[in-house]
C-alpha positions in Angstrom: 17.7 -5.3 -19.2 16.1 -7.3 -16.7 18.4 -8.4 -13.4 18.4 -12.0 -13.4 19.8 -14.0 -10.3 23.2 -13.6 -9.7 25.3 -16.8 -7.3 27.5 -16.2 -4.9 28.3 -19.2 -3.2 30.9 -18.7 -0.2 32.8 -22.0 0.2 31.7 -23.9 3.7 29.1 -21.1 4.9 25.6 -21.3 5.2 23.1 -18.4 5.5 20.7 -19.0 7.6 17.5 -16.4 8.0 16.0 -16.6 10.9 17.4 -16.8 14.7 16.9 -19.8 16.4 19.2 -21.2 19.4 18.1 -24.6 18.4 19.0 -24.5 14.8 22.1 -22.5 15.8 23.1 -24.8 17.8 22.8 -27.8 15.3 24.5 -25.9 12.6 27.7 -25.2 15.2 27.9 -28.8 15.5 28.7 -29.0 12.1 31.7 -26.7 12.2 30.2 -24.4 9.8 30.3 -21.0 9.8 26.9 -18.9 10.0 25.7 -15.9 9.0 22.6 -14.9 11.1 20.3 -12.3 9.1 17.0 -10.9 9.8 14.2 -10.1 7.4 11.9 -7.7 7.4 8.1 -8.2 6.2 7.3 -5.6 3.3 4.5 -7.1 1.3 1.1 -7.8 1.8 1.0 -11.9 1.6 4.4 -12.4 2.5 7.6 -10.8 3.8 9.0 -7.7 2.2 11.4 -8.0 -0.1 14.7 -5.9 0.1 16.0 -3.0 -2.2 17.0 -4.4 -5.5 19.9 -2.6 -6.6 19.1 -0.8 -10.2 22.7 -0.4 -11.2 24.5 -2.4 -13.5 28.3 -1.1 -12.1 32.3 -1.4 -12.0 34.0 -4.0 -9.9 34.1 -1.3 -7.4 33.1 -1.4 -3.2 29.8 -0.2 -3.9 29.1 -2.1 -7.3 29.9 -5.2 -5.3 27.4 -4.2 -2.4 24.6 -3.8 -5.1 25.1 -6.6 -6.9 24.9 -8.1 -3.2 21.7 -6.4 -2.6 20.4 -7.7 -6.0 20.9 -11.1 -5.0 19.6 -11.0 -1.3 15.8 -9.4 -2.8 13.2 -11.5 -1.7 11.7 -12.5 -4.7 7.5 -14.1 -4.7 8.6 -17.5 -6.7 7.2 -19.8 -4.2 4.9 -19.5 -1.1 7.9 -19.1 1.2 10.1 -15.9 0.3 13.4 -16.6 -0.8 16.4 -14.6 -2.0 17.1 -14.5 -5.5 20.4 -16.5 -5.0 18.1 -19.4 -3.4 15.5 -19.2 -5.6 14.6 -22.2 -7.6 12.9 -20.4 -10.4 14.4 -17.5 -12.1 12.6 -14.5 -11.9 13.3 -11.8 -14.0 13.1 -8.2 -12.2 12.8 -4.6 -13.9 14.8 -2.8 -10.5 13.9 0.8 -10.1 16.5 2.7 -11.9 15.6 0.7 -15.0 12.2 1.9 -14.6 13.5 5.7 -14.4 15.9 4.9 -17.5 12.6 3.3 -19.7 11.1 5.3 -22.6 7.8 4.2 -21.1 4.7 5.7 -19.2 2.5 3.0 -17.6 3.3 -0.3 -16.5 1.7 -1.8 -20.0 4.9 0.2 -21.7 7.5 -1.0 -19.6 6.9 -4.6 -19.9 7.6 -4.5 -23.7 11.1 -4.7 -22.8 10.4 -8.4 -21.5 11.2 -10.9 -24.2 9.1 -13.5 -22.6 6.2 -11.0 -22.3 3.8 -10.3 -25.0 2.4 -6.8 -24.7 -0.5 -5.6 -27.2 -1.3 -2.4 -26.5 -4.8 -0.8 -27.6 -4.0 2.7 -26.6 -1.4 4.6 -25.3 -0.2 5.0 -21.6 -1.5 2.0 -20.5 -4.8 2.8 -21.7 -6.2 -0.9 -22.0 -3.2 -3.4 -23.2 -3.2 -7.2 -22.7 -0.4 -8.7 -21.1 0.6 -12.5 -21.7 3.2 -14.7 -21.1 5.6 -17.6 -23.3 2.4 -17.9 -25.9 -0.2 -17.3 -23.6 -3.4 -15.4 -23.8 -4.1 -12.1 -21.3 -6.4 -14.1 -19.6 -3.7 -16.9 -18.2 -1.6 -14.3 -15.9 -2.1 -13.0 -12.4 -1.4 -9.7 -11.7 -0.4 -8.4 -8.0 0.1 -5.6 -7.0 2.8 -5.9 -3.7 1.5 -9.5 -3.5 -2.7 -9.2 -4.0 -3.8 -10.8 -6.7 -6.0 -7.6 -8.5 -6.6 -9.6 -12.0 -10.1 -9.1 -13.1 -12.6 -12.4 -13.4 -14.5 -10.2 -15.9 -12.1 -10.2 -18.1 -8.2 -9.6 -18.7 -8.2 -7.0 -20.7 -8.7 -5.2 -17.5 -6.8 -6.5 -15.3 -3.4 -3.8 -15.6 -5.9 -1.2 -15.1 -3.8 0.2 -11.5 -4.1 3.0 -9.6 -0.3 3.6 -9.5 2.1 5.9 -11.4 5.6 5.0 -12.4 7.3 6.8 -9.7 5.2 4.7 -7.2 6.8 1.6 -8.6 10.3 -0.1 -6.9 10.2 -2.9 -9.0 8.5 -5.2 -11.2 8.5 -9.2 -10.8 7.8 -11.7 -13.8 7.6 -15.3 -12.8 7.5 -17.3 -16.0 5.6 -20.7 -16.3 2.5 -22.5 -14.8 2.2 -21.2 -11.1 -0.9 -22.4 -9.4 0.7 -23.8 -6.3 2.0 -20.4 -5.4 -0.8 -17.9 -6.6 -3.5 -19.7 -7.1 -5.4 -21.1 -10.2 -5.4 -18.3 -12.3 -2.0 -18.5 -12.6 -2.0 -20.5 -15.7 1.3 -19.0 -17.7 3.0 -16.8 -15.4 2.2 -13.9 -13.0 3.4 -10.5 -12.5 4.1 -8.9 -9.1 4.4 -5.2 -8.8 6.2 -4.0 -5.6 5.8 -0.4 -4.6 8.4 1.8 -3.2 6.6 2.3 0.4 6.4 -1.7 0.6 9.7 -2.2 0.3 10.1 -0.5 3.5 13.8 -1.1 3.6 15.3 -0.3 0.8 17.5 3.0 0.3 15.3 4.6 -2.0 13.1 5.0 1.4 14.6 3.8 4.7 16.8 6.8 4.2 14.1 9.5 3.1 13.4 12.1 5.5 10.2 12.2 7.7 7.6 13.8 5.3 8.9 14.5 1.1 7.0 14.7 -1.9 7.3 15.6 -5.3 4.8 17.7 -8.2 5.2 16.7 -11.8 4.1 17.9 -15.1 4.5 16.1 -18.7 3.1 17.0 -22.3 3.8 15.6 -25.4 2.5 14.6 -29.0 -1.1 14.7 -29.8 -2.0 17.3 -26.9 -1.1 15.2 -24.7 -0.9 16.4 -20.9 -0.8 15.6 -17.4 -0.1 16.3 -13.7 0.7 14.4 -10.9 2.2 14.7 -7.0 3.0 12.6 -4.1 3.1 13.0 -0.3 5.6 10.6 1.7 5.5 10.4 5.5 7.7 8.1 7.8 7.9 7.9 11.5 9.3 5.2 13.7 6.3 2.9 14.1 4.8 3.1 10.8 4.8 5.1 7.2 2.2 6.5 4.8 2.5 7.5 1.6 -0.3 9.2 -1.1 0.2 9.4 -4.7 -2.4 11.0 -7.7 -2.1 11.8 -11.2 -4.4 13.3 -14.2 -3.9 12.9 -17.8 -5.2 13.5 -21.0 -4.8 13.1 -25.0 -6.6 13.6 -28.3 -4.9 10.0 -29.1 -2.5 9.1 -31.8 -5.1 7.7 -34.4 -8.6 8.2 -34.7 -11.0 7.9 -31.6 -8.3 7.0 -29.5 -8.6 10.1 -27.2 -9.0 9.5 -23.4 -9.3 11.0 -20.1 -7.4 8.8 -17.0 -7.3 9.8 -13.3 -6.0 7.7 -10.5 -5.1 7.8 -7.3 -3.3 5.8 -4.6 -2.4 5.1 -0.6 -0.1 3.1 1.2 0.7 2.8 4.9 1.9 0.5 7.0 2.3 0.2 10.7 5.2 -1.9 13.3 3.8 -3.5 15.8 4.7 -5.6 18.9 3.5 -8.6 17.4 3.4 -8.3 13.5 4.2 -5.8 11.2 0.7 -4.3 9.0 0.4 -3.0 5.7 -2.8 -1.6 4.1 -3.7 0.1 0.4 -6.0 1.7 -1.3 -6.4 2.7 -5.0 -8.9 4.0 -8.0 -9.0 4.7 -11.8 -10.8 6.3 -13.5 -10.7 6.0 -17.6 -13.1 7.6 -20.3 -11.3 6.6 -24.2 -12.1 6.2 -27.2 -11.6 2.3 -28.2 -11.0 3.0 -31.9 -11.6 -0.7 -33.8 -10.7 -2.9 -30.1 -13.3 -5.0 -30.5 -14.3 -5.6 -33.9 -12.5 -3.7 -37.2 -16.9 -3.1 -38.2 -16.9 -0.8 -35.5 -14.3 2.4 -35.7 -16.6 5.0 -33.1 -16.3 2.4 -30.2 -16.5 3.7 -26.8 -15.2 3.1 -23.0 -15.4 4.3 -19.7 -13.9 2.1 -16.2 -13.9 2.7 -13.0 -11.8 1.0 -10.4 -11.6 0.7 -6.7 -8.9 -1.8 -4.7 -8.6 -2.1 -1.3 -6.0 -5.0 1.0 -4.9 -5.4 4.8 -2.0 -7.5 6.0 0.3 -8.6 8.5 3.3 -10.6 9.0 3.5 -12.3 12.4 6.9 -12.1 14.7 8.2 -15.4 16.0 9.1 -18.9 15.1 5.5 -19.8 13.1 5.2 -17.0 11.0 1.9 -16.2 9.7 0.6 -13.7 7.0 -2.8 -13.1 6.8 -4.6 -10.5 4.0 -8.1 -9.2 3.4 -8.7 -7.9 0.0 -11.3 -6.4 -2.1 -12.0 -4.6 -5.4 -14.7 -3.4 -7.6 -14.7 -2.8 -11.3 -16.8 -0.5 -13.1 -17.3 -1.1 -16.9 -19.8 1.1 -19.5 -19.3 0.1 -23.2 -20.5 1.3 -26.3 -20.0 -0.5 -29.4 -20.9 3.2 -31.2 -19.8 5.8 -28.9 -22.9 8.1 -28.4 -25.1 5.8 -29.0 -27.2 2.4 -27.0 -26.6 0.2 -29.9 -24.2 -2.7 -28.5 -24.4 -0.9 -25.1 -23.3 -2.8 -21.9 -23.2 -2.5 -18.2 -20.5 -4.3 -16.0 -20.0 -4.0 -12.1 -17.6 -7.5 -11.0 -17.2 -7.2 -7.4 -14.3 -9.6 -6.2 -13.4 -10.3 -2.1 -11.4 -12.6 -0.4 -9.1 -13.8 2.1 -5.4 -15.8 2.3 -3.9 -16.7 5.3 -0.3 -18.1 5.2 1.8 -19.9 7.7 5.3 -20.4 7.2 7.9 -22.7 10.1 11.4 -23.1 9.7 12.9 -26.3 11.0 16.1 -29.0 10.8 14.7 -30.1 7.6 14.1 -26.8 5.4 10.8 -24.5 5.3 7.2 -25.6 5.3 4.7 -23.6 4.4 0.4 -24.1 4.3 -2.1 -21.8 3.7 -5.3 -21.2 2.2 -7.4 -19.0 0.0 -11.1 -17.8 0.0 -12.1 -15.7 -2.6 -15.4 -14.9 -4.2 -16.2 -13.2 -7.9 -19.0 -12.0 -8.6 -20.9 -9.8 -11.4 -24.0 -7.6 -12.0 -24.2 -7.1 -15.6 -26.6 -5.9 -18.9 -24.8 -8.5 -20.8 -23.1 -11.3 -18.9 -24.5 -13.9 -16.1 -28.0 -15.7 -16.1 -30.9 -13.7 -16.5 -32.4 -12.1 -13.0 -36.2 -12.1 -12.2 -37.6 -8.3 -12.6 -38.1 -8.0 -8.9 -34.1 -8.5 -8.7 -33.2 -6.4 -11.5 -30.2 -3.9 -9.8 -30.2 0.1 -10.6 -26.7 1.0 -12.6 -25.0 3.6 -10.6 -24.6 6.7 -12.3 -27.0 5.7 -14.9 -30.5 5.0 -16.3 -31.2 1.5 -16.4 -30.9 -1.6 -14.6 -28.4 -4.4 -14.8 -31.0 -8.0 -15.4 -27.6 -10.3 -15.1 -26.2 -12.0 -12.8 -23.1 -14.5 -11.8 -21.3 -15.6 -8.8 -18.6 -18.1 -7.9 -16.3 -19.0 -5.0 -12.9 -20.5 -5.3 -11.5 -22.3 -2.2 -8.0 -23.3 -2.5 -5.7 -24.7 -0.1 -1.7 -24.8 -0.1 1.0 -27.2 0.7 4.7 -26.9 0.0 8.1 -27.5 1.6 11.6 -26.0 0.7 15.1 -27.2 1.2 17.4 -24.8 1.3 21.3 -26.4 0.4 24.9 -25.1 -0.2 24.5 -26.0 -3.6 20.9 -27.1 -4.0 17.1 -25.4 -3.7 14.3 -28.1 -3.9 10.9 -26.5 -3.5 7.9 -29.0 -3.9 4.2 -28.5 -3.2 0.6 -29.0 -4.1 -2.5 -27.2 -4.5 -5.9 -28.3 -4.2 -9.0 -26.2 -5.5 -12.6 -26.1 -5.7 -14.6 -23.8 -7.9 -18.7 -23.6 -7.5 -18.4 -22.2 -10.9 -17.2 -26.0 -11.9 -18.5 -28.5 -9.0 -17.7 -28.6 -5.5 -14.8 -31.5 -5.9 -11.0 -30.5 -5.1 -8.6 -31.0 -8.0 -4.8 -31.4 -6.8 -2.6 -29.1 -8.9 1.5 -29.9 -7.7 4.5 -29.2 -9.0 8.5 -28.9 -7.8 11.2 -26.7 -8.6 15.2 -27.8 -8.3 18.1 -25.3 -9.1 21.8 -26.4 -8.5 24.8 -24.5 -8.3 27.8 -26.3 -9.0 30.4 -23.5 -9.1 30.1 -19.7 -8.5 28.2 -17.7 -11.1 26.6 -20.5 -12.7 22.9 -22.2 -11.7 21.0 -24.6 -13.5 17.4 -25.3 -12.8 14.6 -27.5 -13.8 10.9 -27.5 -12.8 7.5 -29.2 -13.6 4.5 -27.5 -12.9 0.4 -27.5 -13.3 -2.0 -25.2 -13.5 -5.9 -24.4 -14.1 -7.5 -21.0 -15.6 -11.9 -21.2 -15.0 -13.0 -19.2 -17.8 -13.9 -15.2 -17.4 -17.3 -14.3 -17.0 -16.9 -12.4 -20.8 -15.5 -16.1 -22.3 -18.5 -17.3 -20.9 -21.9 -14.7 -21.4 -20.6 -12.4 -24.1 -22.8 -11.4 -26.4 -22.8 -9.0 -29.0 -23.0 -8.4 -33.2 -19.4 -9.3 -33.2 -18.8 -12.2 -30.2 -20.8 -14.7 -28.5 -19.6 -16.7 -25.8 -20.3 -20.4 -24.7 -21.3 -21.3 -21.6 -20.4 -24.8 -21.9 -16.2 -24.0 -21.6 -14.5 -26.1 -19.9 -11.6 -24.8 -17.9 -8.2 -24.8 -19.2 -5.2 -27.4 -17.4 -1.8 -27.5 -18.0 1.0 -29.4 -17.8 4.7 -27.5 -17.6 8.7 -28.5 -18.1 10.9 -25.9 -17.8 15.4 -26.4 -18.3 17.2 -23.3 -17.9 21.0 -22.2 -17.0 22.0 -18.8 -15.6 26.2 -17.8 -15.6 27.7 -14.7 -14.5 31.2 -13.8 -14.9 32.8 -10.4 -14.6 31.1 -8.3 -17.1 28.9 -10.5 -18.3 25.4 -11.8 -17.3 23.7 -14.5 -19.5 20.4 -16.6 -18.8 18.9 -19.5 -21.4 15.6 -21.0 -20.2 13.6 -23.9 -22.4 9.9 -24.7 -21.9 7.3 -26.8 -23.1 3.5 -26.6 -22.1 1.0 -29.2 -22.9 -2.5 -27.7 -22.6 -6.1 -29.1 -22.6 -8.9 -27.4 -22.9 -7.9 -24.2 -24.0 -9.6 -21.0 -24.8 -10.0 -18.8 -28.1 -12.1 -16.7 -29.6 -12.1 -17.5 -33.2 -13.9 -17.6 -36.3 -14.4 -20.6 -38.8 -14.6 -20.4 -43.1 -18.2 -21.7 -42.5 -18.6 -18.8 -40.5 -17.8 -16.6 -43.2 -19.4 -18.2 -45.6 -22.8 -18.2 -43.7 -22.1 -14.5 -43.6 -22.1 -15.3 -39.6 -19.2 -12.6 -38.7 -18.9 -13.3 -35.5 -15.8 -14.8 -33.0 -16.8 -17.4 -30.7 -15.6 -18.8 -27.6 -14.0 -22.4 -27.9 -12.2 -25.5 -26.6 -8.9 -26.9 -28.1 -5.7 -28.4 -26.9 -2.7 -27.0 -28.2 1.1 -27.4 -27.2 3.3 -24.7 -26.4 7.3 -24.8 -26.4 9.9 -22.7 -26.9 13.8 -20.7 -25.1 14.7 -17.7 -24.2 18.1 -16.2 -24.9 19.3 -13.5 -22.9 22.9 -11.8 -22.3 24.1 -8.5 -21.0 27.5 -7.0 -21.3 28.3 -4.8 -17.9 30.9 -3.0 -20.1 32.2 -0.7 -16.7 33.7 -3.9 -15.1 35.6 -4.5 -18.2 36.8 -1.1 -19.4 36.6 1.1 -15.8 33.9 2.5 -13.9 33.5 6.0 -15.7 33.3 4.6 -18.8 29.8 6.0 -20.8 28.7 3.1 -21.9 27.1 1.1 -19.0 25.3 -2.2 -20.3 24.5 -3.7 -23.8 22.2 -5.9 -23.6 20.1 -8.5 -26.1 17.3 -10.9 -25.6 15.5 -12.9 -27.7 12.3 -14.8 -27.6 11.1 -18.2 -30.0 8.0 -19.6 -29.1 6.0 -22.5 -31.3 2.9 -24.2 -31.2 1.0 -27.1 -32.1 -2.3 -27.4 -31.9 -4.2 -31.4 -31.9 -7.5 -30.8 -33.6 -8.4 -31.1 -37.5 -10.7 -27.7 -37.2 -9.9 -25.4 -39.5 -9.6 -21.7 -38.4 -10.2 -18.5 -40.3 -9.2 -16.1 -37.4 -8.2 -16.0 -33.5 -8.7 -13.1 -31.5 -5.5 -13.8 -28.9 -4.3 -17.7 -28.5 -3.6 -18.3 -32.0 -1.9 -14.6 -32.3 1.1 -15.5 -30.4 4.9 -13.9 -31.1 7.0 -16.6 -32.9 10.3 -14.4 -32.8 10.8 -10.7 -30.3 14.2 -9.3 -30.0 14.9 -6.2 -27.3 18.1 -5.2 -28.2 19.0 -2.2 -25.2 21.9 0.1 -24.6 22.2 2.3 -21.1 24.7 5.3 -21.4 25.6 7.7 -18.9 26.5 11.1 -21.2 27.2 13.4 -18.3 27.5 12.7 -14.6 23.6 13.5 -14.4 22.5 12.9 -17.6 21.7 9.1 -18.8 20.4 7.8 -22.1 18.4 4.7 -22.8 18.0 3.6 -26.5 16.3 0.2 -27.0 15.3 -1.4 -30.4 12.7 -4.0 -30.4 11.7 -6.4 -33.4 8.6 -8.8 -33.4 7.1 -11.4 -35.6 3.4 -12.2 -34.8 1.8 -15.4 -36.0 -1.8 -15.5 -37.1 -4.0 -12.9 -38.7 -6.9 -10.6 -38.3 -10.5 -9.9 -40.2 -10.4 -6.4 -42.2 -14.1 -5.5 -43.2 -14.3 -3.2 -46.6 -17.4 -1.2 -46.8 -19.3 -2.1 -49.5 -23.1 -0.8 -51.1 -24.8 -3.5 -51.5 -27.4 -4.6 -54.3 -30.3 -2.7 -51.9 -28.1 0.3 -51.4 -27.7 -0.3 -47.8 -24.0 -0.4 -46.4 -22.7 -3.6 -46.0 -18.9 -5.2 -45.1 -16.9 -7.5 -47.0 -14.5 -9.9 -44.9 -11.1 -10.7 -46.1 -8.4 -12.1 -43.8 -4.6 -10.1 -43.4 -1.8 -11.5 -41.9 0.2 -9.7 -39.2 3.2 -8.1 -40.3 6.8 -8.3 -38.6 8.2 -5.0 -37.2 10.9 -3.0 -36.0 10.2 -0.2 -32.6 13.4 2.5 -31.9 12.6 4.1 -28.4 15.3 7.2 -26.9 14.9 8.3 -23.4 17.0 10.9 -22.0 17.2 11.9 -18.5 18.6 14.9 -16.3 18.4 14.2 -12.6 19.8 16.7 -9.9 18.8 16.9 -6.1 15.7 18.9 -6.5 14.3 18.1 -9.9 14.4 15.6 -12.8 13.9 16.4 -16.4 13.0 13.6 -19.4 12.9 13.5 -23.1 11.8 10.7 -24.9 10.6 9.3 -27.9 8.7 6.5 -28.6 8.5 5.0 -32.3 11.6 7.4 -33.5 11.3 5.8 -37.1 7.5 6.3 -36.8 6.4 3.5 -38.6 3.1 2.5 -38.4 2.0 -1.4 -37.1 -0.4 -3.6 -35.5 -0.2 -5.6 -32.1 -4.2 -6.4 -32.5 -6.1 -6.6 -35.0 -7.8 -3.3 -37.1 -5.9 -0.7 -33.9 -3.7 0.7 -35.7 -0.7 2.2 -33.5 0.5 6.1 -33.4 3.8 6.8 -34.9 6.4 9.1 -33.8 5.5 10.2 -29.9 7.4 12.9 -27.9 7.1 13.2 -24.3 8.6 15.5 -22.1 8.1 16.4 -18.5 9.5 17.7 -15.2 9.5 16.8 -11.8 10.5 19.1 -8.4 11.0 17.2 -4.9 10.6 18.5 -1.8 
């Protein structure tokens, strides 16, 4: 279901994307002939990527252009924006009318249809989920949102918590594989770029809107679940604006999994003489229930977040292009490990602000790029950091109390890379060196390169070595609690990554292979020992280990229109499939893991898109899963004394099967959905002791004006 890159080649032409009568003039002397094409800037670290077309169509005019479109996207695989046809990474993109056709209602949901994507989902609608990548753990990703980095150094079981809704969403990018030299060190296993529909200024879905629009939607569903949300969308010549909010509620699908979620989001962006500026602005609000998430002792636990994000950016006109960004964000965390109650109680504010400047020059030889980042984390806390003097102590907004704990760090990194952009061939090499106060003030290099080759139309292959660092959050360091205890002595984890892969396309077909093998030091894990447990010390700690990763991906899609005619119903069958091993080099014996060890050795996503009606599409997707590992289950027991007391037995994840139907009715002036999540409502695990809802029905309707 996700578009990968299509190629295109057209024999003895070269596209060339930026206007210069120099260049010009060099590539006329080769008797070649040239397309000239201008780009527009549409995110907020680099330039905007074009529409990418959602459809999946006949071998008609129109399904051509798309699939043209798809391929001319400027996708965020490298610090200089490429096409997707240039790329020399494959990045797999969920394009807009996907999302619409998804039986899914956050961002957590939809990227369960990813087979390289690991979703564990705590509580519904995107309530708090952790999102990994090939094996990895939900703290080894970078999230963006249109290019900022927004991941959370507190901790990443935080860091999906957006302020936008689905409808704010054009579409969603998933680099795969160590990525440092492009977003920075925290992007140990992957990253994952969300690109809203006002930053991709140029697409259809906007460029053609009319000055001011909007829209006012209402949903309901299972479990008393309800909600309301509206947009505003202005557009004038010179620059664009565009507001979005939403409110929702639920009594939860299981036990003290009820929640309260409000957000809200802004987006404008300005053309000017010189550059073209984009700002944003966006907050959350979350109240829930957290059921078992932390410890399977501890059913009545509790949460509340608050969230605020802010960015400004610009894209530079001329031959040195530069893109500078100011961002900030605050995050808001009250926890109870019994709700109602200060037993286990914490206090979290994680303030994070930076700066990234780019600068981008296109010559004879290819595209060099060099920039640098500035960004600074820091925490106030009840529970994590180094203990304050009493004069310091900081009052907790909103509350009694006082956070006593404190932390700080700066991480400086600065970029390097150069792209060569072929008829056949995309080389993209660079480096990136990074100093951490949290570590030591010495730069470590971090490089890597990227090759793809085309040797015929419709096929690429690609190779690429890449390394990476993750600094551990402040939680893997200072966590403390009757259940978890963190170690300030972590070192950070380093990685080294190979990655093989092939894509082909052919008429009615689409098929994408990709290999991997990551050799990591110093990784991360909460886990549990047998001496633990038989010390009656219940408690996961925060450790070292070096581990290998390896494993493929598998994915093809039929485009059944270009085989059988344009109006026939069925328009794409698609299946993807996910293997993922490890190996781990230490003789220590384990009990439990909390995430590394946990990984998916087998996901399938098995997905059929139908079109029943001329307005009236159905999405039915199946997805199967095999999770390695296990998790603690605690039996009450009365002890001896008469007092309550737990016995601790291990339980091994089980494999399981998810059916999800979404139906969808969309005319000019309204859109009407029906879908069900779970349809077989069978009841699993994707973390330990939270156990999932069954059977979910949504509904909703949305009017535009």
């Amino acid at each position: 279901m996700f578009k990968k890159q299509q190629v295109q080649i057209k024999a003895a032409a070269i596209h060339w994307h930026q206007f210069s009568r120099k260049a010009d003039a060099i590539f006329v002397s080769m008797h070649r002939e040239i397309t000239i094409r201008t780009l527009t800037v549409a995110t907020l670290l680099a330039a905007a990527p074009l529409t990418v077309a959602a459809q999946t169509a006949a071998p008609t005019e129109g399904a051509r252009s798309r699939e043209a479109e798809l391929e001319e996207v400027l996708v965020t695989a490298a610090r200089v924006p490429m096409t997707m046809s240039q790329s020399a990474r494959i990045v797999s993109v969920m394009t807009r009318e996907q999302i619409k056709d998804c039986p899914a209602q956050s961002v957590n949901d939809l990227l369960k249809y990813a087979s390289s994507v690991d979703v564990r989902q705590r509580g519904a609608f995107g309530i708090q989920t952790d999102i990994s990548i090939n094996g990895g753990t939900h703290d080894q990703i970078v999230v963006l949102l249109n290019g900022v980095n927004v991941s959370s150094p507190q901790t990443g079981h935080l860091s999906v918590d957006l302020p936008i809704s689905m409808d704010d969403i054009e579409r969603i990018e998933i680099l795969e594989g160590a990525a440092s030299r492009v977003y920075g060190s925290s992007a140990f296993s992957g990253a994952i770029n969300i690109v809203t529909r006002a930053a991709s200024s140029t697409s259809p879905s906007t460029s053609s809107a009319r000055p001011f629009g909007g829209s006012a939607g209402i949903q309901g569903g299972s479990f008393g679940t309800f909600g309301i949300d509206g947009s505003l969308q202005s557009r004038g010549t010179t620059s664009s604006h565009a507001l979005s909010a939403g409110w929702q509620q639920s009594d939860g699908g299981v036990a003290n999994s009820d929640f309260h979620k409000f957000r809200a989001y802004y987006q404008g962006s300005a053309t000017l003489p010189a550059a073209e500026v984009q700002w944003q602005l966006g907050t959350t609000s979350m109240d829930y229930g957290a059921n078992t998430f932390y410890s399977g002792r501890y059913p009545d636990q509790y949460e509340s977040n608050r969230r605020y994000i802010a960015s400004v950016g610009a894209t530079t006109h001329g031959r040195i292009v530069l893109s500078p960004t100011l961002y900030f964000s605050r995050s808001l965390d009250h926890f109870q490990l019994v709700r109602h109650s200060s037993f286990g109680e914490n206090f979290h504010m994680t303030d994070v602000y930076g700066a990234t400047i780019n600068a981008r020059l296109q010559w004879l030889l290819g595209t060099s790029s060099i920039g640098a980042d500035v960004r600074n984390e820091g925490i106030l806390s009840t529970n994590l950091g180094r203990p304050l003097d009493a004069d310091l102590y900081v009052d907790i907004p909103g509350h009694k109390g006082q956070y006593t704990k404190k932390d700080n760090r700066t991480n400086v990194s600065y970029f390097l890379e150069h792209n060569i952009l072929l008829r056949q061939w995309t080389i993209s090499a660079g480096v990136m060196s990074n100093l951490n106060t949290g570590l030591d003030y010495r730069h470590r290099l971090y490089p890597g390169v990227d090759v793809s080759y085309r040797p015929t139309a419709g096929l690429r292959l690609y190779a690429a070595w890449n390394m990476a660092q993750r600094m551990p959050t402040f939680t893997d360091l200072y966590y403390k609690s009757p259940t978890q205890e963190g170690n300030t002595g972590l070192k950070p984890e380093r990685t080294s990554e190979f990655t093989l892969g092939s894509h082909f396309r052919t008429k009615g077909l689409r098929t994408h292979l990709r290999l991997f093998h990551r050799h990591q030091r110093s990784m991360i894990d909460w886990i549990m020992t047998p001496a633990d447990i038989e010390n009656g010390f219940t408690k996961y700690h925060a450790a070292n280990f070096k581990m290998d990763n390896m494993g493929l991906h598998a994915n093809a899609e039929l485009l059944l229109p270009e085989l059988a005619g344009k109006d026939f119903i069925i328009r794409s069958l698609s299946a993807n499939y996910s293997y993922i091993h490890q190996k781990r080099h230490d003789d220590v014996e384990v009990y439990a893991s909390s995430y590394a060890l946990d990984y998916l050795r087998h996901k399938v996503v098995v997905r059929m898109d139908a079109r029943l009606l001329p307005r009236l599409t159905a999405a039915l997707t199946w997805r199967w899963q095999q999770r390695m590992g296990n998790y603690v289950k605690y039996t009450p027991e009365t002890k001896a004394d008469g007092t309550l007391g737990y016995t601790a037995s291990t339980v091994s994840y089980r494999p399981y099967g998810l059916l999800d139907l979404r139906l969808a009715y969309a005319a000019p002036r309204f859109d009407v959905y029906v879908e069900g999540s779970n349809l077989t409502s069978h009841r699993y695990y994707d973390l330990g002791n939270v156990r999932q809802p069954g059977f979910w029905l949504m509904s909703g309707l949305k009017v535009k004006f």
